[in-house]
C-alpha positions in Angstrom: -1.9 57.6 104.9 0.0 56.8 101.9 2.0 54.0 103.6 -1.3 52.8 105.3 -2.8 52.1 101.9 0.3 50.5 100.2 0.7 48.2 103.2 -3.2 47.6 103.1 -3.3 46.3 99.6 -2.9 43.0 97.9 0.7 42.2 96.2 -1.7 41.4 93.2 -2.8 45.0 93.2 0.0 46.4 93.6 1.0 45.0 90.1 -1.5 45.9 88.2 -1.1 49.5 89.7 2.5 50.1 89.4 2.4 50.1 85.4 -0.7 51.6 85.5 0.9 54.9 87.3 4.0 54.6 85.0 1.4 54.8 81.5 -0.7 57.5 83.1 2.6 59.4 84.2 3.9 58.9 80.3 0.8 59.6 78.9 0.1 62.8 81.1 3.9 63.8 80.3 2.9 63.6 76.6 -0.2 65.6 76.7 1.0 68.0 78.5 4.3 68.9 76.3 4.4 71.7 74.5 6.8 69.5 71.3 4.3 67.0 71.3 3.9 68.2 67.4 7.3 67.6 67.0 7.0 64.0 64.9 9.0 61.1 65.3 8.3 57.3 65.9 5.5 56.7 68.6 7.5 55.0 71.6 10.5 57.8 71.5 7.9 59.7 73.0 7.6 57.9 76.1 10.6 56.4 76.6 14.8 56.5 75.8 14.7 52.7 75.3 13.4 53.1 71.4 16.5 55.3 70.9 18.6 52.2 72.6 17.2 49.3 70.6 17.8 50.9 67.3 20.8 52.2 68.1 21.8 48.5 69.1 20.3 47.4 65.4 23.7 48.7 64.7 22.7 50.8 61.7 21.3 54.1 63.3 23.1 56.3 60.4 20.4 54.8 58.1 17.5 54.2 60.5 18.4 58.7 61.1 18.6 59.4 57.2 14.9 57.5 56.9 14.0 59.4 59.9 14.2 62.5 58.3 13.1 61.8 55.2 9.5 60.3 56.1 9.0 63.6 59.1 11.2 66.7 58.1 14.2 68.7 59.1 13.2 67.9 63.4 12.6 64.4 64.5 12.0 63.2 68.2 14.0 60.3 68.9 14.1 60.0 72.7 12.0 62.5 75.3 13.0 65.5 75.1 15.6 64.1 72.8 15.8 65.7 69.0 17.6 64.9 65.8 17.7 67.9 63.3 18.7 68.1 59.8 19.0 71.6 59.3 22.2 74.4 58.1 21.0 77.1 59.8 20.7 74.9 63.2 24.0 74.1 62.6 25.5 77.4 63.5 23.4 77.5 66.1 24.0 74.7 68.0 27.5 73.7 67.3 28.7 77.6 66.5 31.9 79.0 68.4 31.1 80.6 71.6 27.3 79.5 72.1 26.0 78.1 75.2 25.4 74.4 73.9 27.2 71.9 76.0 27.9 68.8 75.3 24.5 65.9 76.2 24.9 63.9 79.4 25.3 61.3 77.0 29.6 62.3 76.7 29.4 61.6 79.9 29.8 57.5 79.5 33.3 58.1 77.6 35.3 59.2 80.4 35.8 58.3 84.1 33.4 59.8 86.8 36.5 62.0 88.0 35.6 65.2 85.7 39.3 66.0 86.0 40.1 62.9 84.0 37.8 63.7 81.3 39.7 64.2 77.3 39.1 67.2 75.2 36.2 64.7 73.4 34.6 63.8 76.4 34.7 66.9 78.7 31.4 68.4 79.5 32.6 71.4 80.6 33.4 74.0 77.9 35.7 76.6 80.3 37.8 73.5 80.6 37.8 72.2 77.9 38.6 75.8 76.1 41.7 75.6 79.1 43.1 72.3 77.9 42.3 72.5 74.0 44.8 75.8 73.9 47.1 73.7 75.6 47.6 71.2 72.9 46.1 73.0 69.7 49.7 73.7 68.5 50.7 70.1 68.7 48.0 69.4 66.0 48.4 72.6 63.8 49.4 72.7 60.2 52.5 73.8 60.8 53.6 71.3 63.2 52.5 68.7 60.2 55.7 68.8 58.7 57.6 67.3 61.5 55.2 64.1 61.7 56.0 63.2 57.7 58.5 60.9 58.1 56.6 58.9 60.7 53.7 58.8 58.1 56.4 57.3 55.3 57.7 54.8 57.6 54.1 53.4 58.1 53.3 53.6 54.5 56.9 52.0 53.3 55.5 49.0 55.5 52.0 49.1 54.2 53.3 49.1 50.8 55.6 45.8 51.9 53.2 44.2 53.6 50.7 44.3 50.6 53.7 43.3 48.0 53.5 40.2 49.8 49.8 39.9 49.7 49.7 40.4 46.2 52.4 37.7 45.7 50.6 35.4 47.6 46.8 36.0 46.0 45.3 35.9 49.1 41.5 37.9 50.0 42.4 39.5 53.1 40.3 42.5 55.4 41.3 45.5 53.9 40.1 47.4 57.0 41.9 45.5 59.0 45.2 46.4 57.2 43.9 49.9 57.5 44.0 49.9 61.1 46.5 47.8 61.4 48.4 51.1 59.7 46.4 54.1 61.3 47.5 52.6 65.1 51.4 52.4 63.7 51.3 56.1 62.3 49.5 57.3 65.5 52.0 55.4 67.6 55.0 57.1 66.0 53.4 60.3 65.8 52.9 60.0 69.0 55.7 58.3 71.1 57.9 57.5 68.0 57.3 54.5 68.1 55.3 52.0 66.3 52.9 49.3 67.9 53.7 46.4 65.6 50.6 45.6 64.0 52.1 46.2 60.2 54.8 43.5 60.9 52.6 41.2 60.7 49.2 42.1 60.8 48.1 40.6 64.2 46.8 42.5 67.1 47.7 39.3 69.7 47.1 41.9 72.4 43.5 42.3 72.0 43.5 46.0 71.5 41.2 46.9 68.5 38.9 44.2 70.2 39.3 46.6 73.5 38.5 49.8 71.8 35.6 48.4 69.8 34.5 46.9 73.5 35.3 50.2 75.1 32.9 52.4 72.6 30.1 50.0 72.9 29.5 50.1 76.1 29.9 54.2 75.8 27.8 54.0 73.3 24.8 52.7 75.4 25.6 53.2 78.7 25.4 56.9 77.3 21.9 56.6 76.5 21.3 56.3 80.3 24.4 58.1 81.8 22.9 58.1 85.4 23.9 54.4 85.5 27.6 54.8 84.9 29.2 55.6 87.7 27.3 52.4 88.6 29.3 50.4 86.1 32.3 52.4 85.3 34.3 51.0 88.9 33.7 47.2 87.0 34.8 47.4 83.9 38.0 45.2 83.1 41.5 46.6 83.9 43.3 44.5 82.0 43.3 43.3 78.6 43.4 45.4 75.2 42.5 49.1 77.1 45.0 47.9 79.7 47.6 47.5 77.4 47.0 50.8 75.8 47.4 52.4 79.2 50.5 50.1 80.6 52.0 50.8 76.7 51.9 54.8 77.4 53.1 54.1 80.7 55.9 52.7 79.6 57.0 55.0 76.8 56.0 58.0 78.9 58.8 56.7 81.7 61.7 55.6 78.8 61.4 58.5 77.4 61.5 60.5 80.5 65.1 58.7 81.4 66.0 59.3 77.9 65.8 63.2 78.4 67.5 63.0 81.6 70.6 61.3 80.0 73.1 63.5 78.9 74.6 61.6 76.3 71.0 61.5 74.4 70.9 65.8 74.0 71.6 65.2 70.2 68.6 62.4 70.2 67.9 62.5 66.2 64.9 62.7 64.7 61.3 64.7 64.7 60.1 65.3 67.8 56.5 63.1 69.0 53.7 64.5 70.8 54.9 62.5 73.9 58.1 64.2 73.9 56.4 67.9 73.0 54.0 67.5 76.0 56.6 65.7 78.5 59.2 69.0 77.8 56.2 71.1 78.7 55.7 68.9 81.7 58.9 69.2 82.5 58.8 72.8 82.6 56.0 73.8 84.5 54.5 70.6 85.8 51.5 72.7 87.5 50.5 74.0 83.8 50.9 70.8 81.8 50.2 68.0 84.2 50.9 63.8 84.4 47.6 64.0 84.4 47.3 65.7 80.7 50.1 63.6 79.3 48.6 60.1 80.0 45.2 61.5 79.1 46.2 63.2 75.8 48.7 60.4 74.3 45.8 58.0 75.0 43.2 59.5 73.4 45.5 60.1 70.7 45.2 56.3 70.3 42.0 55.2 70.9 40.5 58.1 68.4 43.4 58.4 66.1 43.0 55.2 64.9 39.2 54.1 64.3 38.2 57.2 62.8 41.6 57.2 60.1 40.9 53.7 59.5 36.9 53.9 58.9 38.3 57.0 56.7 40.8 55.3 54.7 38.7 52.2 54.3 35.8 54.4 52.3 37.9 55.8 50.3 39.5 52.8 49.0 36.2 51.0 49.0 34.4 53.6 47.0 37.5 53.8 44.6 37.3 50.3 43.8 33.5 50.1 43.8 33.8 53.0 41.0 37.1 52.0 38.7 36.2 54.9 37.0 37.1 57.2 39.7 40.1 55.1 40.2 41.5 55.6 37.3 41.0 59.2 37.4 43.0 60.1 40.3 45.5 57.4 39.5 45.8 59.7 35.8 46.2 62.9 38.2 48.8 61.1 40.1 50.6 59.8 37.3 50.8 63.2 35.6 51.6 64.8 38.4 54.7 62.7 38.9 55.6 62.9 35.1 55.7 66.7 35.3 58.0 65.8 38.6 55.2 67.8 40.8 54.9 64.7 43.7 57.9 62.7 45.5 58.1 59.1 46.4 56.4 59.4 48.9 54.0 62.0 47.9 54.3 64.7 50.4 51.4 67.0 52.5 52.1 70.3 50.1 52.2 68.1 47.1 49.0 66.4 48.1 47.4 70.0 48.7 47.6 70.7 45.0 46.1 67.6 43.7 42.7 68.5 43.3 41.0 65.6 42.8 42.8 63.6 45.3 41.3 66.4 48.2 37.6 66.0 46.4 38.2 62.0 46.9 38.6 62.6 50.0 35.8 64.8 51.1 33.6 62.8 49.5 34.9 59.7 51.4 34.4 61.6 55.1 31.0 62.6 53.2 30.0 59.1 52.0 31.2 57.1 55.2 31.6 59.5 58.0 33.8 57.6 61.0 30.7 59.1 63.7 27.3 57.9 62.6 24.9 59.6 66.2 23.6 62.6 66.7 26.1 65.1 67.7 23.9 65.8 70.7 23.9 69.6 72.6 22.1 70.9 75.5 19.5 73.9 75.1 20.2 76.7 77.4 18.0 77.8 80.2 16.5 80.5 78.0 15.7 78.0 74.9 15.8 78.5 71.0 13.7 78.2 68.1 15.4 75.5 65.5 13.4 74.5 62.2 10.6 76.8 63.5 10.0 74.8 66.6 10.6 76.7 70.1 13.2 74.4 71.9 13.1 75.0 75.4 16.3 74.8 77.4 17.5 71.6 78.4 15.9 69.4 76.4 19.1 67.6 73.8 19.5 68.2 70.0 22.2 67.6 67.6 22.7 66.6 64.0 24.2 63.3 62.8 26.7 63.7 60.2 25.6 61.3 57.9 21.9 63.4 57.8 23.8 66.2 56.9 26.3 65.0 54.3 22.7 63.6 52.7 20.8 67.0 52.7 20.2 67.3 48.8 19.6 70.9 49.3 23.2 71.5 50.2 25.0 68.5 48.0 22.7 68.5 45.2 19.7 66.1 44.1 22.4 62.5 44.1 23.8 63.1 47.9 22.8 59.7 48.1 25.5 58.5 45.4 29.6 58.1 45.5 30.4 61.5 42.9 33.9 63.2 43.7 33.3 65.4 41.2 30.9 67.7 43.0 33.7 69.2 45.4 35.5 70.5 41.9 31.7 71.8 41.1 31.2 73.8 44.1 34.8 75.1 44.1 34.2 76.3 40.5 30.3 77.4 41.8 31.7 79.7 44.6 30.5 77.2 47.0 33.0 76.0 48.4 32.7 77.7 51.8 29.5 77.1 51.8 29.6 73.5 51.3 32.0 73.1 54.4 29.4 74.9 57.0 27.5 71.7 56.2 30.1 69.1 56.6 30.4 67.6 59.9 32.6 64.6 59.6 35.0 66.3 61.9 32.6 68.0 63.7 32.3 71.3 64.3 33.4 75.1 66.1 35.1 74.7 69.3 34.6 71.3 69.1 36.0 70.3 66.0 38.2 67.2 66.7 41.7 68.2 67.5 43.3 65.3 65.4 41.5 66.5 62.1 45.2 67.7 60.4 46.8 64.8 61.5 44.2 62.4 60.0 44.0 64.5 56.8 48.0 64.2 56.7 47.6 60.2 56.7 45.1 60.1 53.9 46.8 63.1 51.5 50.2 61.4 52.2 48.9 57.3 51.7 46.1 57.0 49.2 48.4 58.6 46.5 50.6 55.7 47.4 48.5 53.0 47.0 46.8 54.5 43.8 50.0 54.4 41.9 51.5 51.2 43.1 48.4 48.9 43.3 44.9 47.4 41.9 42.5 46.5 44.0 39.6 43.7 43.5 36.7 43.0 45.7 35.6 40.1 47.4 32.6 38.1 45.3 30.8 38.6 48.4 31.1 42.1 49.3 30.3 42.8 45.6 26.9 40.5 46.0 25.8 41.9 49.1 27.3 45.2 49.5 29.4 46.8 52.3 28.3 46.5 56.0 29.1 48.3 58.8 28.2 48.3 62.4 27.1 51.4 64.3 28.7 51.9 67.6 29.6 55.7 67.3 32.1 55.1 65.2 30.4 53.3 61.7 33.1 50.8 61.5 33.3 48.8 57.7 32.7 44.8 59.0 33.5 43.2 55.4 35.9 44.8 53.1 37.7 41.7 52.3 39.6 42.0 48.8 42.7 41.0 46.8 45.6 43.3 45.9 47.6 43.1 42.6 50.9 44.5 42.5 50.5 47.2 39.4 52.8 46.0 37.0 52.0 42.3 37.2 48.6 42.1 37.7 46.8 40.0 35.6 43.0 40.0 33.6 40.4 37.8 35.7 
């Protein structure tokens, strides 16, 4: 009967009755939801493709700030879709060993095989507990002592490199330089071998271009992740992500013959990741497979070096924006190194004790986290109640870590404002602990990015560096108009252009 009628009608009808279905089906769908109190902006309650647009704006980690300040501590941004700004929440959704799985929208950053998905990207928390145990020692503290010298190598050549800058008085992209040297450290950390990028500051393979590409079109495909095994079989196999692949490929076999040849048993030097996981390979290749070797050094890449460099780009930013803080820690440096309590290079255990250095730094991840989206979570089946709202199970919430590191009931009345001094406040408070349930630059419980020592190590071990062997001035323009950044998951700094003065011949201008 139903067929009858469609074949029976005009095409003209049919038009006018498609949409007209759709808005009744939205509008029943809204009437009919128990969250329709929830508040948030009008279309996000019919449809995902607000979330999308704004999201492509490229400035979501403001647009969610606003969000939250104009409709509270639970904000609709999507159907059935919620962003929350809230501590308690916090523990609940992200806590160790509760049911909230990672959003459909994880999905988009890994291939359709589920096997081939990376401790970020994997849905499923069994497996992702599994493989996490398997490589959690390779990123512990203790294992951070034996990656050092690759960090001083990187930071000898970043040192060099802006030596030469400063002699010739050129403006250049800070961030660049910054990633330039987080993709060098995280390629000798892990293969022991560096990419190239500090030699001369190029990237002639495309591969920051490839990444940024890469977390684009995870970013939106994401949004509608039913669509991706649609697109995932055409995106490009060459070029920058290519190279990244055919590069790990490559150092995974050399090193593989290396092992095998006996006159290299007294190979010198710290041991990579490659190396640690390819022994374990080795083995017991049933336990630690090719599989989680290719997987693991890559992701080591393609994370290990946006979210250092967004990282070490605010903190330098905001230093120079504020001379005042500057010159602070460049006083605590400088004393410290009097009273011969830092090396040349400063060391991880010699950065630990450097107080203000370490509140620098949280107030950088704070400032400028490197992940600017909702951190979103499934409900379970049997639901929750989260700012006094009953959330039923699977609908999606999450908090974005730049809405928490703004909540002025956790970082005080100027959350809004660059102040380093707060983290040696809430130490001296008793508030330390507290503080840190509320910062989410990292993420958080079982989820809590694996590389978070080794990024920690390249900030402790560089910014000292720079602080006591350069100035810093910005560009005319970035002081005019202020920094920008474009939001695609990772809030990556688009104009931090500025010159660098060699200390002890830098001149007034």
């Amino acid at each position: 009967m139903i067929l009858d009628f469609v074949l029976d009608v005009s095409p003209t009808t049919l038009i006018i009755f498609f949409p007209a279905g759709i808005l009744i089906y939205s509008l029943l769908q809204y009437i009919f939801n128990p969250l329709r109190s929830i508040p948030g902006p009008f279309l996000a309650r019919f449809s995902r493709l607000w979330y999308f647009l704004e999201i492509y704006k490229g400035s979501f980690e403001e647009t969610n700030i606003e969000l939250h300040r104009r409709y509270g501590p639970i904000v609709r941004v999507a159907p059935h879709e919620y962003s929350i700004d809230d501590v308690d929440a916090a523990r609940t959704i992200y806590g160790h060993g509760n049911a909230f799985v990672k959003a459909p929208w994880y999905k988009a950053w890994m291939p359709p095989d589920v096997n081939k998905a990376s401790l970020f990207s994997d849905l499923n928390p069994h497996r992702h507990g599994f493989q996490r145990r398997k490589f959690s020692s390779l990123y512990s503290m203790s294992s951070l002592v034996g990656y050092e010298p690759f960090v001083n190598n990187c930071t000898s050549l970043l040192c060099q490199r802006f030596n030469e800058i400063a002699q010739a008085g050129k403006t250049v992209n800070l961030q660049h330089w910054l990633q330039c040297y987080a993709f060098d450290v995280i390629g000798e950390i892990t293969f022991a071998n560096r990419f190239g990028f500090l030699d001369m500051g190029e990237d002639k393979e495309g591969v920051f271009g490839a990444i940024d590409a890469r977390g684009l079109y995870s970013t939106f495909v994401g949004i509608f992740p039913w669509i991706h095994p649609i697109l995932y079989p055409l995106l490009p196999k060459t070029g920058g992500h290519g190279y990244v692949l055919n590069y790990t490929l490559r150092q995974i076999e050399e090193r593989q013959r290396t092992l095998k040849d006996p006159r290299n048993t007294g190979r010198e030097g710290p041991p990579d990741v490659m190396t640690k996981i390819l022994l374990a390979h080795e083995e017991d290749p049933n336990k630690m497979t090719k599989t989680d070797l290719i997987t693991m050094c890559q992701s080591n890449i393609g994370a290990g070096s946006d979210t250092t460099a967004i990282t070490l780009s605010s903190i330098l930013y905001h230093l120079v924006k504020y001379p005042q803080t500057f010159h602070t820690l460049r006083n605590e440096v400088d004393a410290a190194a009097k009273e011969g309590k830092v090396s040349d290079p400063v060391t991880f255990k010699e950065a630990q004790d450097l107080p203000y250095l370490q509140a620098v730094i949280k107030e950088a991840l704070r400032m400028h986290s490197a992940t600017g989206l909702p951190m979103q979570r499934v409900v379970p089946s049997a639901g929750t109640t989260i700012a006094n709202h009953f959330i039923p199970g699977g609908s999606s919430v999450g908090i974005n870590a730049w809405v928490a590191h703004r909540n002025t009931s956790i970082y005080g009345p100027d959350a809004g404002q660059w102040r380093p001094e707060r983290w040696l406040e809430f130490e001296q408070q008793g508030r330390g602990a507290e503080v840190e349930k509320y910062a989410l630059a990292f993420g958080m419980g079982s989820r809590t990015c694996i590389g978070k020592n080794i990024s920690l190590l390249e900030m402790s071990k560089l910014v000292p560096q720079l602080v006591r062997k350069f100035d810093f001035q910005l560009d005319e323009e970035l002081e005019r108009d202020g920094l920008k950044s474009c939001n695609r998951w990772f809030v990556k700094q688009m104009n931090f252009k500025g010159k660098v003065f060699a200390r002890d011949v830098k001149q007034d201008v």
